[in-house]
Legacy VTK file of the C-alpha trace (Angstrom):
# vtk DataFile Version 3.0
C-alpha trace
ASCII
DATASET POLYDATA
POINTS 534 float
-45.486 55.359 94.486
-46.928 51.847 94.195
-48.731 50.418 96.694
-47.678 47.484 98.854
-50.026 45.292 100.007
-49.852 43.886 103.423
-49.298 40.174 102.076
-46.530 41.260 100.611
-45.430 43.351 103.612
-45.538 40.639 105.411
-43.640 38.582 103.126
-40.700 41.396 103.174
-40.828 41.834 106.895
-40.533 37.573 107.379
-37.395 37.833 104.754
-35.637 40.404 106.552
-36.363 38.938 109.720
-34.666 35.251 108.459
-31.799 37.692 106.870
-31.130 39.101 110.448
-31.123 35.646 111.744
-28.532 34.414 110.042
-26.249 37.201 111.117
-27.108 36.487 114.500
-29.489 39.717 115.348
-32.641 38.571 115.702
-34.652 36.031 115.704
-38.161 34.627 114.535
-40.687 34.840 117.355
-42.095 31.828 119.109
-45.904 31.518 120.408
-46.001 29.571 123.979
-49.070 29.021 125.584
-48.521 32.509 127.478
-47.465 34.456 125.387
-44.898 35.594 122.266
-41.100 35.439 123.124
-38.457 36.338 120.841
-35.160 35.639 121.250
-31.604 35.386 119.968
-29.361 33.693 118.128
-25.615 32.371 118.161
-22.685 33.765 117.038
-22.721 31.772 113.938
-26.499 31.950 113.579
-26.843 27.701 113.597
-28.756 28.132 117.013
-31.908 29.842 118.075
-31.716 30.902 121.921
-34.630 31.693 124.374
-33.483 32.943 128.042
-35.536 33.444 131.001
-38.839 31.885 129.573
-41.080 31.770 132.366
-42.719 27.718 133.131
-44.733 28.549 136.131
-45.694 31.616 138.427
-43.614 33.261 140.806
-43.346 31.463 144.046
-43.511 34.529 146.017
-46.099 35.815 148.720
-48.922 33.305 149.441
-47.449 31.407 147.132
-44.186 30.313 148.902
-43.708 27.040 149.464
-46.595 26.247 147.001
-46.956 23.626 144.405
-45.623 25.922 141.362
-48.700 27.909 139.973
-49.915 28.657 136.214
-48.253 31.448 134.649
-50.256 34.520 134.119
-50.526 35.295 130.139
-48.918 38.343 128.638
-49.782 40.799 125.989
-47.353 41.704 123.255
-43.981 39.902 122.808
-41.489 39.218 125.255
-37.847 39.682 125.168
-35.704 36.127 125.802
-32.699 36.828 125.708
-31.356 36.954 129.431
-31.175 34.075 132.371
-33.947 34.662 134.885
-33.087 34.941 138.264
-31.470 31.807 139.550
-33.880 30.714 142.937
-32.453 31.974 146.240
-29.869 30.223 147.846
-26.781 30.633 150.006
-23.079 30.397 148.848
-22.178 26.761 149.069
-20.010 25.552 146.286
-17.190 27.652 144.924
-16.992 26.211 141.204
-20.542 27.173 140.771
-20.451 30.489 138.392
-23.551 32.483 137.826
-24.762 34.834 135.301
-28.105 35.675 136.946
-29.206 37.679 140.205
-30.816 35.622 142.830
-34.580 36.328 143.209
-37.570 34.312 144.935
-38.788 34.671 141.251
-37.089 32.205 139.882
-39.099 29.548 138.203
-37.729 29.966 134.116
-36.422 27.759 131.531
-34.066 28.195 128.424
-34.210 26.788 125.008
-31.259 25.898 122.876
-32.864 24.938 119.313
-31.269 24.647 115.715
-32.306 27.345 113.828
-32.452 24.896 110.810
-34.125 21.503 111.078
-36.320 19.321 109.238
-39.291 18.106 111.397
-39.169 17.497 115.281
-35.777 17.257 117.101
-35.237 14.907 120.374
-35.281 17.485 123.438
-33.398 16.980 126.007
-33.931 18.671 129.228
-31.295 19.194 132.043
-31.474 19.573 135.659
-28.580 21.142 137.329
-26.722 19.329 140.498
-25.825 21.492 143.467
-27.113 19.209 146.478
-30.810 20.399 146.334
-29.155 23.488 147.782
-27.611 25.616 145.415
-27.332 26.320 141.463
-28.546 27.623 138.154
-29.217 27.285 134.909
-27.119 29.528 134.160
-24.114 28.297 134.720
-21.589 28.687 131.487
-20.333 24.988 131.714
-24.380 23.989 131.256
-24.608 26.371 128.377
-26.935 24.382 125.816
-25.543 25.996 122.632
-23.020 23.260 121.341
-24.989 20.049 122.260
-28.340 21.694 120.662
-25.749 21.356 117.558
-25.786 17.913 117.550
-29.409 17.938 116.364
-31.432 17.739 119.624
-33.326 20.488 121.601
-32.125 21.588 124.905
-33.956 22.877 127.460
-32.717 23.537 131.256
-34.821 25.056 134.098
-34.339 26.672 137.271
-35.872 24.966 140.688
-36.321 25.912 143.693
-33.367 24.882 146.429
-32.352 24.543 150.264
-35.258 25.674 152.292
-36.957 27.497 149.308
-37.247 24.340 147.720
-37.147 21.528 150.432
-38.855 23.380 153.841
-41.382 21.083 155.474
-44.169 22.327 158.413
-46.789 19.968 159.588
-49.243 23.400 158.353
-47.758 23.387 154.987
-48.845 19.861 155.359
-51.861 20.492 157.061
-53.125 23.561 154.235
-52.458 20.918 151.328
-54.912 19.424 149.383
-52.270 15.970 149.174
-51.238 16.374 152.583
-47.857 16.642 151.663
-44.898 19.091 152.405
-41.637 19.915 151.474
-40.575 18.906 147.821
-40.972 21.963 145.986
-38.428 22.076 144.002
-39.199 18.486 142.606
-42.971 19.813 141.677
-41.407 22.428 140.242
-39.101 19.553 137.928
-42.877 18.596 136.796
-43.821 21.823 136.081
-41.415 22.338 133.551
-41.323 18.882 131.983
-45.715 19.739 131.605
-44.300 22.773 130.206
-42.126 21.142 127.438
-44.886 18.646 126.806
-47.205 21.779 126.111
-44.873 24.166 124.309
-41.763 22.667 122.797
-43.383 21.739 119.624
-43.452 25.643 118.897
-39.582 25.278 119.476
-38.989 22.939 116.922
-38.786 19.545 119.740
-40.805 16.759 119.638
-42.706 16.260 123.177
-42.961 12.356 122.157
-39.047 12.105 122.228
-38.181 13.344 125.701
-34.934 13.177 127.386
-34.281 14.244 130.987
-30.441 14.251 132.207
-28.869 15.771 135.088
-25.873 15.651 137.328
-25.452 14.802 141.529
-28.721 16.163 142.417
-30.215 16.498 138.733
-28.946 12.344 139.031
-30.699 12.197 141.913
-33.790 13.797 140.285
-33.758 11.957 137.055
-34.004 8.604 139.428
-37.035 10.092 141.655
-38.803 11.651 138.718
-38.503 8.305 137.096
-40.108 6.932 140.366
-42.600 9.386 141.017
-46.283 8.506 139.677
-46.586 12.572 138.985
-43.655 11.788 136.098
-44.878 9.214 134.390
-45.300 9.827 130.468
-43.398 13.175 130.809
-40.491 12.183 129.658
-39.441 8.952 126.982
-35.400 7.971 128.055
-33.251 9.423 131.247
-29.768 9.470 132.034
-27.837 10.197 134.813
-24.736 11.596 135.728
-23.367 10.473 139.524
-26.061 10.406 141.724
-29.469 8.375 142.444
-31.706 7.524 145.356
-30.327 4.606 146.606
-27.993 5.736 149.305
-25.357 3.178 151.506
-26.243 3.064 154.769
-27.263 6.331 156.538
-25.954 8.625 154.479
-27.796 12.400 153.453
-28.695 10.918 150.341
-31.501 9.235 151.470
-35.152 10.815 151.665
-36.053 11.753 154.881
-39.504 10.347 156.392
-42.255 13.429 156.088
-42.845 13.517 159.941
-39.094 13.560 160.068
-38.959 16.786 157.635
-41.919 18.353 159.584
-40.091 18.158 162.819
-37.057 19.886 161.603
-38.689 22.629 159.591
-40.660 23.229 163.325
-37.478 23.606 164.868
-35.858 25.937 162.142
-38.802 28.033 162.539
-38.524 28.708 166.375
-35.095 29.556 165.177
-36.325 32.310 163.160
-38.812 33.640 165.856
-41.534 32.994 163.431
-44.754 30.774 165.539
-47.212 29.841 162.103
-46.972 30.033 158.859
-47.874 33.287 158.142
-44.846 34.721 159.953
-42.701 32.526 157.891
-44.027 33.966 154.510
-44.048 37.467 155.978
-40.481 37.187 156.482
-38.200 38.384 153.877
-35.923 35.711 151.583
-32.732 37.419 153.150
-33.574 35.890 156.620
-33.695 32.641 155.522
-30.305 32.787 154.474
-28.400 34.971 157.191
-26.834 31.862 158.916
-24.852 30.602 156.271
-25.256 27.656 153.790
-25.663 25.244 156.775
-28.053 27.101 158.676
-30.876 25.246 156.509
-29.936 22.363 154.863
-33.405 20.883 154.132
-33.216 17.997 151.578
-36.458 16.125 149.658
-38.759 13.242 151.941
-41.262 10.934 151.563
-43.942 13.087 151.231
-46.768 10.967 149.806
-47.192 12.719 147.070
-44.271 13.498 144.744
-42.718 10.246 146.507
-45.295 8.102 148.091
-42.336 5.843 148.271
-38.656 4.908 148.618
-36.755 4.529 145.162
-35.818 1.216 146.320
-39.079 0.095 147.079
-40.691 1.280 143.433
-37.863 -0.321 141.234
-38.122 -3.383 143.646
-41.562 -3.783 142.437
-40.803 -2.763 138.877
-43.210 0.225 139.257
-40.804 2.926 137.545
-41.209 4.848 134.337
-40.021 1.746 132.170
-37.417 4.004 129.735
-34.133 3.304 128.480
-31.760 4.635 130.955
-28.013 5.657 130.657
-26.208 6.159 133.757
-23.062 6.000 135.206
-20.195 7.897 137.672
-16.878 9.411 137.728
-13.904 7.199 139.410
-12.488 9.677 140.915
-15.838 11.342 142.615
-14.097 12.746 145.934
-10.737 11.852 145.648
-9.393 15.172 146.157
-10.990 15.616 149.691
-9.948 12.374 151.012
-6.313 12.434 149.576
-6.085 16.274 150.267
-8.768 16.559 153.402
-6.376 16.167 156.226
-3.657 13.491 156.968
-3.214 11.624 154.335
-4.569 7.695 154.957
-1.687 4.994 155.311
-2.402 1.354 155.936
-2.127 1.615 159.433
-4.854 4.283 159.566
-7.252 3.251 157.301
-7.917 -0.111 158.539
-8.314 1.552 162.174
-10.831 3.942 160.811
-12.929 1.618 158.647
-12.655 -0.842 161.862
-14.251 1.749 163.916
-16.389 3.359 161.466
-18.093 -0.355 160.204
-16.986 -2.338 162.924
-19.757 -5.312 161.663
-18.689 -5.253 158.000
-14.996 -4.122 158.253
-13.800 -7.511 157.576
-15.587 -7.561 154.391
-14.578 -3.809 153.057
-11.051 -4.427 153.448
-11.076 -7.300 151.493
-12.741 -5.156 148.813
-10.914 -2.465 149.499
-7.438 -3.664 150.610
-4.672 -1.798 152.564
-1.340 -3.626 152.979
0.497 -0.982 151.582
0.070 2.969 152.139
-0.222 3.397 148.640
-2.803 0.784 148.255
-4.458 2.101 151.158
-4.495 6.055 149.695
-6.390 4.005 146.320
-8.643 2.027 148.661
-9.766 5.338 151.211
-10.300 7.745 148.007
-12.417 4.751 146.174
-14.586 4.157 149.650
-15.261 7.505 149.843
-16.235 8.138 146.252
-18.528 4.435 146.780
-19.796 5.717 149.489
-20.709 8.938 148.813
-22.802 8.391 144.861
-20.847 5.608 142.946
-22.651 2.542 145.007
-26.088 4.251 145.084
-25.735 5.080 141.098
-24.642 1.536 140.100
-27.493 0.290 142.279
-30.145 2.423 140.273
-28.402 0.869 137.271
-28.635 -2.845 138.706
-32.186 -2.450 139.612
-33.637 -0.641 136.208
-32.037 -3.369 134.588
-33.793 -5.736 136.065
-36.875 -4.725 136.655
-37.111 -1.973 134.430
-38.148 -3.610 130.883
-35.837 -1.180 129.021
-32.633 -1.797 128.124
-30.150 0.417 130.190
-26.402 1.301 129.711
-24.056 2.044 132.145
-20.776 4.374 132.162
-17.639 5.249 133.941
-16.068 8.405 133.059
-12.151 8.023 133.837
-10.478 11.260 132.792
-8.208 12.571 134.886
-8.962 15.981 134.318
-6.220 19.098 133.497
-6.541 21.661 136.885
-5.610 24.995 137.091
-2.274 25.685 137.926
-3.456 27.629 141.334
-6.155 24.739 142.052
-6.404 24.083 145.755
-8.668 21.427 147.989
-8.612 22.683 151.770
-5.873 24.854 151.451
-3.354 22.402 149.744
-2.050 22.879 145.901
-3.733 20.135 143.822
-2.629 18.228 140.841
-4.369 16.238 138.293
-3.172 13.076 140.111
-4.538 14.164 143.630
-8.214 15.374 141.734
-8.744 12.608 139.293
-12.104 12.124 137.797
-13.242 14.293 139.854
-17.573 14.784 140.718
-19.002 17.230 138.389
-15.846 17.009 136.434
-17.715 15.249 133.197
-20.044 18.481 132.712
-18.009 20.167 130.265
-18.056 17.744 128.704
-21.470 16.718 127.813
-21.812 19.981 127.077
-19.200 21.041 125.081
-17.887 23.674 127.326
-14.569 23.088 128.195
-13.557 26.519 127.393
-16.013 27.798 130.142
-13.057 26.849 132.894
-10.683 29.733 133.569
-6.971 29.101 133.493
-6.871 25.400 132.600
-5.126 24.116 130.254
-6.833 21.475 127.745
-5.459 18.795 125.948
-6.586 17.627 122.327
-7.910 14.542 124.114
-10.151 16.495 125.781
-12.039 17.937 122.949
-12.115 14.177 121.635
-13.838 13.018 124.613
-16.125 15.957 124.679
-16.992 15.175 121.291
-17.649 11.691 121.840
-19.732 12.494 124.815
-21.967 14.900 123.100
-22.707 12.384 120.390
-23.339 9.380 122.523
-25.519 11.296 124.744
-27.541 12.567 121.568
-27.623 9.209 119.768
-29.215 7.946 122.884
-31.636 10.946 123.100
-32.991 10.606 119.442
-32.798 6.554 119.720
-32.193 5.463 123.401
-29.489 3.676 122.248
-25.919 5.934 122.339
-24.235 3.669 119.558
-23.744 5.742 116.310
-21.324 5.271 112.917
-17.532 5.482 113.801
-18.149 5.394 117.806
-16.811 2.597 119.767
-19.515 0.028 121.043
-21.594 0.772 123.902
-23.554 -2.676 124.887
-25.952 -2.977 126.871
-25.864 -3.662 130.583
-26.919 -6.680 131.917
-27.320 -10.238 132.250
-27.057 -11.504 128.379
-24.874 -8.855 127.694
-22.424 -8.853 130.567
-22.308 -6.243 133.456
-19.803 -4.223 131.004
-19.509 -0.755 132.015
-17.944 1.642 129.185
-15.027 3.443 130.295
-15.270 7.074 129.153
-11.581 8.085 129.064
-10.913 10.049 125.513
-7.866 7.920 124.222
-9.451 4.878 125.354
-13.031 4.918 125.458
-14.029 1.263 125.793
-16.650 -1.642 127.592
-15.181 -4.023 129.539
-16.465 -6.294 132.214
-17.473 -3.989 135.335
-14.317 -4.531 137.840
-15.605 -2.506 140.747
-18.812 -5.135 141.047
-17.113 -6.856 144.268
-16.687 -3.623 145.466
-20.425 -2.650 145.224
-21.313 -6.047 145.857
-19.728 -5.766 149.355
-21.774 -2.559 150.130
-24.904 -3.294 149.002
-24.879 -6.209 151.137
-23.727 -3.958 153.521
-27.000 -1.895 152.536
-29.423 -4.501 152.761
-28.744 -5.426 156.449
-29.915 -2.075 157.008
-32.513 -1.991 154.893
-34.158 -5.330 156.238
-33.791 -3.860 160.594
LINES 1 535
534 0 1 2 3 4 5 6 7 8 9 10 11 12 13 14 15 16 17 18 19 20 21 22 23 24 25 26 27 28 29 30 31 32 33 34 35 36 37 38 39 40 41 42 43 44 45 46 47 48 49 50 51 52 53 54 55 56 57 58 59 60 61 62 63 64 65 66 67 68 69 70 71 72 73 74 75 76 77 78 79 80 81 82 83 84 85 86 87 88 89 90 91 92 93 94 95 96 97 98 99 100 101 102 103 104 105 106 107 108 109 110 111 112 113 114 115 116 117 118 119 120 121 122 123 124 125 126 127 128 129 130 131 132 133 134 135 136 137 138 139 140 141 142 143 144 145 146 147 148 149 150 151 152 153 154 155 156 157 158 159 160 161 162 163 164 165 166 167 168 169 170 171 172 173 174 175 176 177 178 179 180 181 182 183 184 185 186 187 188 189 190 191 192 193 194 195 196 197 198 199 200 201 202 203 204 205 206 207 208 209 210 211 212 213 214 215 216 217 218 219 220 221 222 223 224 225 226 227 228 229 230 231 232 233 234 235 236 237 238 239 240 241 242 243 244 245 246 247 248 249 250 251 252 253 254 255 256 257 258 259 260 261 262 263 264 265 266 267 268 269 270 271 272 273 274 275 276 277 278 279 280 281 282 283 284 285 286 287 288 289 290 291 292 293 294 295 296 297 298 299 300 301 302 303 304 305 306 307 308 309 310 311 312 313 314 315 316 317 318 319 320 321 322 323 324 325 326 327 328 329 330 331 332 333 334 335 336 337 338 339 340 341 342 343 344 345 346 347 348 349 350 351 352 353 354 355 356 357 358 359 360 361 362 363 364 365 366 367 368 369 370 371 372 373 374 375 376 377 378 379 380 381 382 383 384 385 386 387 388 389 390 391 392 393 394 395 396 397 398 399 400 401 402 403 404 405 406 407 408 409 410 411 412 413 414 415 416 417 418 419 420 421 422 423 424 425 426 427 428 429 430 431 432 433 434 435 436 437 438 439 440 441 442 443 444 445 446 447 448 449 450 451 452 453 454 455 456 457 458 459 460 461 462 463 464 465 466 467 468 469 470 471 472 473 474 475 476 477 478 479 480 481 482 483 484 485 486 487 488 489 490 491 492 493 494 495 496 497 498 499 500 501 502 503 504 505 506 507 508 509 510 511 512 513 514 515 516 517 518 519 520 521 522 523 524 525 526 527 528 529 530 531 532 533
């Protein structure tokens, strides 16, 4: 029998293992700074997939309510090819679908990565919405698979939410070396993006050519991580999908003061019977969760540290990371609940509310937002409410990077009224595509090419157009920070010289025209700034 040598066993073994590759059965191994992971690959074998990588240590013990801690090296290789456990939380939002067990151990990351590429791909790393109180990477609409065919790297991360995440305590202050509570689940945002910097190379990304992108609180994220000094150089271009730091008026959107957090975290604790700290981490995860998904509804401050400072006041001063920036917000963000959320709004009632709601700008909103018909008045309470809730505070992060941001930024509306199942209900009531709109959240299937991830709705070729289109602006502008590309129509730039042209995301008609909701914003940021300036 001849004799093999262990070059060329090695050479036999590294064949068969690109052999089972491309039949999607295994796949090569990748060396992180922990450790050996091997994963998986798709269906099709165009995609290499890693599951459940861990970015930092578990937050568990001691370590709760922690800045996120190394991870502890391993010996031998380890299998990624399942979600880690998405970060403990309580049931708040019905659409969100899960294919992970909560667990306090919860700080991993995926990678989506072609398995064939010449040199280092863009990465582009997501950061899931769910109100800084629920959600998961693992969600099957944020699957990474599709988009990581369009040439880039994805990578998405679980972070710590609700009082996991957000729980202030003037001893968690107190026992910190920054003197700073609360925030977790931002540090933990840094911890992975340090992570990709370290370890993406190894995945085929290139850490120079960093993209971070997320939705309602990922939106919110992207604008505080591009405001945070802990950020800076992490990450090379940002976009954002509905949602920034720049809230109108008092709404929840806004950071809350650190003495502010402390003081409700106290309080939550007496609820819990627990008098220090150390009968708070004694306590088990359930507890914290027993009441319900209001029972703690903590929410990032101004800690000092992760944000010494409001958003406003940072991109006032032009202190931001100074990336390009693509950002924008669905026009139909909460349509549903206000056409749907109880008696409908007529002219008559809409003008009485907004009169008593904003009795010292009302004159001013209704001329923006008009009401001499019930019909006009149903179009004017839904777009208030959407304004009001993240499409003023988004188009205000765009305003302000563009002008003091030294990058050139572009701005988007995404208009499709999106297909609904035929069973879809808001608050009880049968909904139609009419009554939902472009609905918040609605645009994440398609960025990531997952429309068939929805149960029971019916799709229209239009839709896989958009989705299409989507996926390769949002790459182009990843690889180049500019989302133009051959055979797309124009994106300009947003601005001054170029016009405040917003493009208009809508599959058949994808176009940038001259931003016609500006009086509307207009009218609430000065709204905004009277409150700003008491």
């Amino acid at each position: 029998m001849a004799r093999v040598t262990s070059a060329r066993l090695r050479r036999g073994l590294s064949g068969l293992a690109i052999t089972l590759a491309s039949a999607g059965l295994a796949v090569a191994q990748v060396r992180t700074e922990s450790g050996v992971v091997e994963g998986t690959t798709s269906a099709d074998g165009s995609i290499r997939v890693y599951k459940g990588v861990p970015y930092a240590a578990p937050p568990v013990g001691a370590l709760r309510w922690q800045a996120p801690q190394p991870v502890a090296p391993w010996k031998g290789t380890r299998k990624a090819v399942t979600f880690g456990a998405r970060c403990m939380q309580a049931p708040v939002f019905p659409d969100m679908i899960f294919r992970d067990e909560p667990s306090e151990d919860c700080l991993y990351l995926n990678v989506w990565t072609p398995a064939k590429s010449k040199g280092a791909l863009p990465v582009m790393v997501w950061i899931y919405g769910g109100g800084f109180q629920s959600g998961s990477a693992s969600e099957p609409r944020q699957d990474g698979e599709r988009l990581a065919g369009k040439g880039v790297v994805v990578v998405s991360m679980n972070y710590r939410v609700g009082v996991f995440g957000f729980f202030a305590h003037p001893e968690l202050t107190r026992e910190s070396p920054h003197h700073a509570s609360g925030n977790y689940g931002l540090l933990d945002q840094v911890a992975a993006l340090q992570w990709v910097q370290r370890n993406v190379a190894a995945f085929g990304g290139d850490p120079k050519s960093v993209t971070i992108f997320g939705e309602s609180a990922g939106s919110l994220s992207v604008s505080a991580l591009m405001a945070s000094p802990l950020s800076q150089g992490l990450f090379h271009r940002a976009i954002g999908e509905s949602g920034a730091f720049f809230a109108a008026g008092p709404q929840t959107t806004a950071p809350k003061s650190l003495a502010a957090s402390e003081e409700a975290g106290s309080k939550y604790a007496q609820t819990l019977g627990a008098e220090s700290l150390a009968a708070l981490r004694a306590k088990p995860a359930a507890d914290f969760l027993a009441g319900g998904p209001r029972s703690s509804w903590f929410w990032p401050n101004l800690d000092g540290y992760f944000m010494p400072k409001e958003a406003y006041a940072v991109y006032a001063a032009g202190a931001q990371s100074h990336v390009p920036l693509l950002a924008g917000w669905n026009a139909d963000e909460i349509r549903g609940g206000v056409l749907l959320g109880g008696e409908r709004p007529s002219a008559k009632s809409f003008v009485e509310q907004t009169r008593t709601r904003f009795p010292a700008d009302a004159d001013a909103l209704l001329k923006a937002y008009p009401a001499a018909t019930d019909a006009e008045a149903v179009e004017s309470a839904a777009s208030l409410g959407s304004d009001l809730f993240i499409g003023y505070s988004t188009w205000k992060w765009v305003e302000m990077h563009a002008q003091t941001g030294r990058s050139p930024v572009y701005c988007y509306s995404f208009d499709r009224k999106i297909p609904v199942a035929p069973d879809t209900k808001i608050n009880g009531k049968p909904a139609t595509s009419a009554d939902v709109g472009a609905r918040h959240a609605g645009e994440i299937e398609y960025v990531f090419g997952t429309l068939d991830s929805v149960p029971k709705v019916t799709w229209d070729s239009v839709d896989g157009k958009l989705s299409d289109l989507m996926m390769s602006y949002w790459t182009n502008f990843a690889r180049a920070g500019d989302p133009n590309g051959p055979g797309l129509p124009p994106w300009p730039v947003y601005g001054k010289d170029g016009g405040y042209k917003v493009q208009h995301l809508d599959g058949a008609s994808s176009q940038a025209v001259p931003d016609a909701r500006r009086t509307r914003y207009e009218t609430l940021d000065a709204m905004t700034e009277k409150l700003r300036t008491k």
